[in-house]
C-alpha positions in Angstrom: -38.7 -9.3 26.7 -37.0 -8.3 23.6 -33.7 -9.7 22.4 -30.3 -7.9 23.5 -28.9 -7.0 20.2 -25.2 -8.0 19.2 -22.6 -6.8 16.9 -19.5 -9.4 16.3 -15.8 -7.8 15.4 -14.1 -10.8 13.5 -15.5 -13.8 11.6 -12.1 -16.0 12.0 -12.7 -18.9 13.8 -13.5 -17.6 17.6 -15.7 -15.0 15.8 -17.4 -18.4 14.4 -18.1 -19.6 17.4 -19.7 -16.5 19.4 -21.9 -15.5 16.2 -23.5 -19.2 16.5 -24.1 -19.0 20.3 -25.6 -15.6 20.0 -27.9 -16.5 17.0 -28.5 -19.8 19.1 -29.1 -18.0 22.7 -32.6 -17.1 23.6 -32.1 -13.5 24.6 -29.6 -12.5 22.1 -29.5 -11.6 18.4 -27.0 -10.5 16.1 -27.2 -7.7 14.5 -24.0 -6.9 12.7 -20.6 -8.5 11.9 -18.1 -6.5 10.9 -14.8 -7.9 9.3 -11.8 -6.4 7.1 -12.3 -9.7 4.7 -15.7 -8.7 3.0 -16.2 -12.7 2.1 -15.5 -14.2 4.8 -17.5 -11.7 7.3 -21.0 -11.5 4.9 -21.1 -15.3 4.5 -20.9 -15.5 8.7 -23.7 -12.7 8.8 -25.9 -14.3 5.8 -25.7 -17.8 7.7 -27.2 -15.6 10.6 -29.1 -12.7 9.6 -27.3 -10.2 10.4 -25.8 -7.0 8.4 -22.3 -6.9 8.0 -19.9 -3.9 6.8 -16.1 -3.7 7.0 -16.4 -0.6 9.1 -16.2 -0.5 12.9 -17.5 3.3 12.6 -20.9 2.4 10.9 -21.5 -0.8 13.0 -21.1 1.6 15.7 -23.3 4.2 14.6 -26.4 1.8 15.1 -28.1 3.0 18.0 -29.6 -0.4 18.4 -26.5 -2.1 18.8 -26.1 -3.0 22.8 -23.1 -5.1 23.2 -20.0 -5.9 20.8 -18.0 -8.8 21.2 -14.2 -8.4 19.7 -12.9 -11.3 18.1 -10.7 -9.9 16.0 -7.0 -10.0 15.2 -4.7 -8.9 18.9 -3.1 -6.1 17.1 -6.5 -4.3 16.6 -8.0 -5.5 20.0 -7.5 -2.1 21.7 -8.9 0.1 18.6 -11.7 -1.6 18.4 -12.6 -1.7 22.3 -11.7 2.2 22.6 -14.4 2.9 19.8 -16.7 0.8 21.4 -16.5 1.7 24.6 -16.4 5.6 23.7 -19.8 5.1 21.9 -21.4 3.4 25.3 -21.6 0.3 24.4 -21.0 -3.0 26.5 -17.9 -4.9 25.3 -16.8 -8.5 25.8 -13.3 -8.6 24.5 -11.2 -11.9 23.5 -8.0 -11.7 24.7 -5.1 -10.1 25.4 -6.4 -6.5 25.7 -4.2 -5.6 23.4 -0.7 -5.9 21.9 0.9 -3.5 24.4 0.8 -2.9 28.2 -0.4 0.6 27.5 -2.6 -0.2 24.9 -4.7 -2.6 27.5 -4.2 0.3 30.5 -5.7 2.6 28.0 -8.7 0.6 27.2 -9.5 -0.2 31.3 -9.3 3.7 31.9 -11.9 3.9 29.1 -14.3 1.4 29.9 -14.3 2.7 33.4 -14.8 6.3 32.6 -17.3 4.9 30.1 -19.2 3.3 33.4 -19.8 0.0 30.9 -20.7 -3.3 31.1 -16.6 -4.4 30.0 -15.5 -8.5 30.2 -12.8 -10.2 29.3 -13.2 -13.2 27.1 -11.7 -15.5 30.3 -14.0 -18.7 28.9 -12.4 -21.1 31.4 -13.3 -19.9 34.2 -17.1 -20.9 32.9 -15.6 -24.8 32.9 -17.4 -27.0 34.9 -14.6 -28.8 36.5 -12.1 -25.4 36.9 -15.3 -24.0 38.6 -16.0 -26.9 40.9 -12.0 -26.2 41.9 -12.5 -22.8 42.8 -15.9 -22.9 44.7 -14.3 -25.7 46.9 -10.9 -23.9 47.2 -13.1 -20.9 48.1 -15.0 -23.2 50.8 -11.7 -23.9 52.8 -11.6 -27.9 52.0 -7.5 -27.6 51.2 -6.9 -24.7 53.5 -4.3 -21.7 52.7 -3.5 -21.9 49.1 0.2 -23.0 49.0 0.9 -23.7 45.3 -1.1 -24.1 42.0 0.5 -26.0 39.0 -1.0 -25.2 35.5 -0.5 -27.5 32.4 -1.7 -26.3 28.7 -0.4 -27.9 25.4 -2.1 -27.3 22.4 -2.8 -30.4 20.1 -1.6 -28.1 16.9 0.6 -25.9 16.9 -0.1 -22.4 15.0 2.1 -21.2 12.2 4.7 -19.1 13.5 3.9 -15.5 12.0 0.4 -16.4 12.7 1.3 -16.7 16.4 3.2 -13.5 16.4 0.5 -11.2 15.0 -1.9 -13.4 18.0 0.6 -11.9 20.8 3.0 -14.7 21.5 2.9 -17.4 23.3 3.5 -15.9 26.6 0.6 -13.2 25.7 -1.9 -15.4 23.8 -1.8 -18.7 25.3 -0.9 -17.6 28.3 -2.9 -15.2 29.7 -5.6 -17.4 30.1 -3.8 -19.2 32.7 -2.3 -16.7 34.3 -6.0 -15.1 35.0 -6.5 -19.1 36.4 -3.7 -19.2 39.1 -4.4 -15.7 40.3 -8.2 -16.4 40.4 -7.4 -20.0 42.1 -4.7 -18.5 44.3 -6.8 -15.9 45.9 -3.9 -13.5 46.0 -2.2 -10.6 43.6 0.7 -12.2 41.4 4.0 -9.9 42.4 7.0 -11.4 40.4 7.3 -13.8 37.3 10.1 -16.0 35.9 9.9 -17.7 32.6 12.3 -19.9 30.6 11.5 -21.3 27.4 12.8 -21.5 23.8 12.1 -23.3 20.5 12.4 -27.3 20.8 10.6 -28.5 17.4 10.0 -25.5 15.6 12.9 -22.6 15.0 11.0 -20.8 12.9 9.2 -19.0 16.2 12.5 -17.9 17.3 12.1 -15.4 14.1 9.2 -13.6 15.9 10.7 -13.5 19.1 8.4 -16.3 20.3 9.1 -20.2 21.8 7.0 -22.9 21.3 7.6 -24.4 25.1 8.2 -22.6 28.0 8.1 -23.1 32.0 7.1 -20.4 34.5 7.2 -19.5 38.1 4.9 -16.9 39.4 4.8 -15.3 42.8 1.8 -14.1 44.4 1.3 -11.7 47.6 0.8 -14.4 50.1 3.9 -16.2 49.2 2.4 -18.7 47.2 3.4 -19.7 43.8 2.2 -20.8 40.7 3.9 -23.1 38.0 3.4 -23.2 34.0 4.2 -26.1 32.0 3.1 -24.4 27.9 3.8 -26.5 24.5 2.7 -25.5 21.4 1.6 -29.3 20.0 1.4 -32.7 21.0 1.0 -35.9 19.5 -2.3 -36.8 21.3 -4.7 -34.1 21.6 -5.2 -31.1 24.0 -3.6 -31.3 27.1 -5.1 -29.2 29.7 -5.1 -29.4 33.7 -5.1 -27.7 36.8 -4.0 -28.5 40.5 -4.2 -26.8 43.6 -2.6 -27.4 46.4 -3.0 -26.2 50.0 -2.3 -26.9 53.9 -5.0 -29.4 54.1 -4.5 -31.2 50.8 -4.9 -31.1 46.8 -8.0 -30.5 44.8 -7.2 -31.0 40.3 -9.5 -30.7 37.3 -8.0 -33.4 35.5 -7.7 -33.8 32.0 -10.8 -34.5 29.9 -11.0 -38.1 28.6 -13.4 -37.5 25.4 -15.3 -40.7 26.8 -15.1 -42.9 30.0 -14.7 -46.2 29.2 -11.6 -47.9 29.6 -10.8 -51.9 28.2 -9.2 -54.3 30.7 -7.3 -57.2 29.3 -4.8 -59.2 29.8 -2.0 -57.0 31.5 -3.2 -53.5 30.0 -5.8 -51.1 30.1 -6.9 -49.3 27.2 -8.8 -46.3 27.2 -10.4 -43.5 25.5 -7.8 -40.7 24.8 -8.3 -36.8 25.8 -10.0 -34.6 23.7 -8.4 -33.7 20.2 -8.9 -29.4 20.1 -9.2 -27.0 22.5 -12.6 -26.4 21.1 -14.4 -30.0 21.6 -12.6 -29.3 24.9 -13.9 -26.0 26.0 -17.1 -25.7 23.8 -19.9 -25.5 26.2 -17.7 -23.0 28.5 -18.3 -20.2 25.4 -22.2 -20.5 25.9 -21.9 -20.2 29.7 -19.7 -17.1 29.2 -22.4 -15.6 26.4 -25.1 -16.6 29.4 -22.8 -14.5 31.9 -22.7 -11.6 29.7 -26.6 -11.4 29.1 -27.1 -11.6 32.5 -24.6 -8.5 33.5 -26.6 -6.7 30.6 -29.8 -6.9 32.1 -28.6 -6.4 35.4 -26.0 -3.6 35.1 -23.9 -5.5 37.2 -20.5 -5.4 36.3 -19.2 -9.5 34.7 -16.9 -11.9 36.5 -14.1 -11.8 34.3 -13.6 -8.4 33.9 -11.7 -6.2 31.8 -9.1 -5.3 34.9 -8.6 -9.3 35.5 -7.4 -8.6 31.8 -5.5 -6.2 32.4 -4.0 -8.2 35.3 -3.3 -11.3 33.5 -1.4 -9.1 30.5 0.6 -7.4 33.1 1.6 -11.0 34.0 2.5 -11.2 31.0 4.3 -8.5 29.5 6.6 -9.0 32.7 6.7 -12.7 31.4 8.3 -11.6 27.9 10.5 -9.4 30.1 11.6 -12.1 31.8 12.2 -14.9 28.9 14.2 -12.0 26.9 16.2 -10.9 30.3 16.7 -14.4 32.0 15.5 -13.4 35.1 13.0 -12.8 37.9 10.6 -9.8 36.6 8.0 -7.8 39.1 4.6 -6.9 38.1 3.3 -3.8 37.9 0.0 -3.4 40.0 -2.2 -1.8 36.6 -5.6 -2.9 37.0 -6.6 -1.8 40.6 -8.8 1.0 41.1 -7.1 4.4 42.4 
């Protein structure tokens, strides 16, 4: 069986990591990377042998080119889908959608009229232990789903106009998590309230942005959700999830980088969490690659899609709506069908 071939928009550093697990993946090959910087893109498609060009249009214009994944900048997420999509071509998009709620709705309404293969680039949900959660959540062992509580603080924080042109805090970082709760939850989120501001860094409050913020969402079935976001901490990435439910709790703790712990005297001493949300979440980017195959040469549509995008940036364009306004915000309902 021949190799699905890939194009890549965006050597940065997520476009790093996709172009090495599609060279590395046994039925995928790349086949272009295209990036603005001319540099930095041709070294990434040397290193893999692939073609590279600064132009979305001629990468396009490859008939042999099957799938594109977008890893570029968030401002130019929902150009480069809309071309991509228009020219029939499957898309895995890192998120948000885009910068805009009516950018993202835009790009859904084209992938579906499009009848592509369209995913969002959702990598936890690929995580071993978030994935354990869910199946057994699924299963019935906690009962009704009463509350989920969401932690996520980065070990470094990004430079605030960086973080801006990235979508924000609420947008960037995130969505991820909202797409988590409503996914763990098993419900439609209806109304979000977020509070935050800037506690180490003022510099974000030029942009709009906070670098910690707490959030209440409110799904459906009356359950609720809780976010607890920093931008940096002192002792690595900080990730974890509970749910809770009629019949008890299930988590997916945070990740100790090792399991060995010293006992003596009157401490313990162990082995601290992982430093970046890379050595973290690595293996959960070649699970995602492996799910995306697997819809290509199946024509069956991949779990995350682009309308659980489009749901998680709804959540979060109410979200900035609700920091800026200081109170509850509903969610518009954009990524059903009809």
């Amino acid at each position: 069986m021949e190799k699905i071939p890939f194009a890549l928009i965006g050597a940065g550093v997520i476009g790093q990591v996709h172009a090495r697990n599609i060279a590395a993946h046994r039925d995928a090959r790349l086949r272009w990377v295209v990036d603005v910087d001319a540099i930095r893109g041709k070294s990434l498609a040397e290193a893999h042998g692939a073609a590279f060009s600064t132009s979305v249009d001629e990468m396009l214009a490859d008939p042999d080119v099957q799938v594109v994944v977008i890893g570029s900048s968030t401002d130019v997420h929902d150009a480069h889908l809309l071309a991509s999509v228009r020219a029939g071509k499957a898309v895995l998009c890192e998120k948000p959608i885009a910068d805009s709620l009516d950018g993202a709705k835009s790009c859904l309404d084209a992938a579906r009229a499009a009848g592509v293969i369209a995913a969002i680039g959702f990598n936890r949900r690929f995580d071993a232990n978030h994935r354990a959660v869910f199946d057994r959540v699924r299963a019935g062992e906690i009962g009704a789903v009463e509350s989920v509580h969401i932690v996520s603080r980065s070990s470094e924080a990004s430079p605030p106009a960086a973080a801006h042109r990235a979508g924000g805090m609420l947008r960037e970082k995130g969505t991820h998590f909202y797409d988590l709760a409503c996914w763990m939850a098993g419900s439609e989120p209806v109304e979000v309230y977020a509070a935050g501001g800037c506690l180490f860094d003022p510099e974000y409050a030029a942009f709009g942005d906070v670098d910690t913020a707490a959030l209440t969402l409110r799904f459906a079935s009356g359950a609720l959700a809780t976010f607890s976001f920093s931008r940096r901490t002192r002792y690595g990435y900080d990730e974890m999830i509970e749910v809770f439910g009629s019949k008890g709790m299930l988590e997916s703790q945070r990740q100790r980088q090792r399991g060995v712990s010293l006992y003596q005297g009157d401490k313990v001493a162990a082995d601290g969490i992982f430093s970046t949300w890379y050595d973290r979440f690595a293996p959960t980017y070649v699970a995602e690659l492996d799910a995306l195959v697997t819809a290509v040469r199946s024509g069956v549509p991949m779990s995350p899609s682009l309308a659980d995008g489009m749901r998680a940036q709804a959540v979060a364009e109410a979200a900035v709506a609700s920091l800026a306004q200081g109170r509850p915000v509903g969610i518009a309902d954009l990524w059903s069908m009809g």
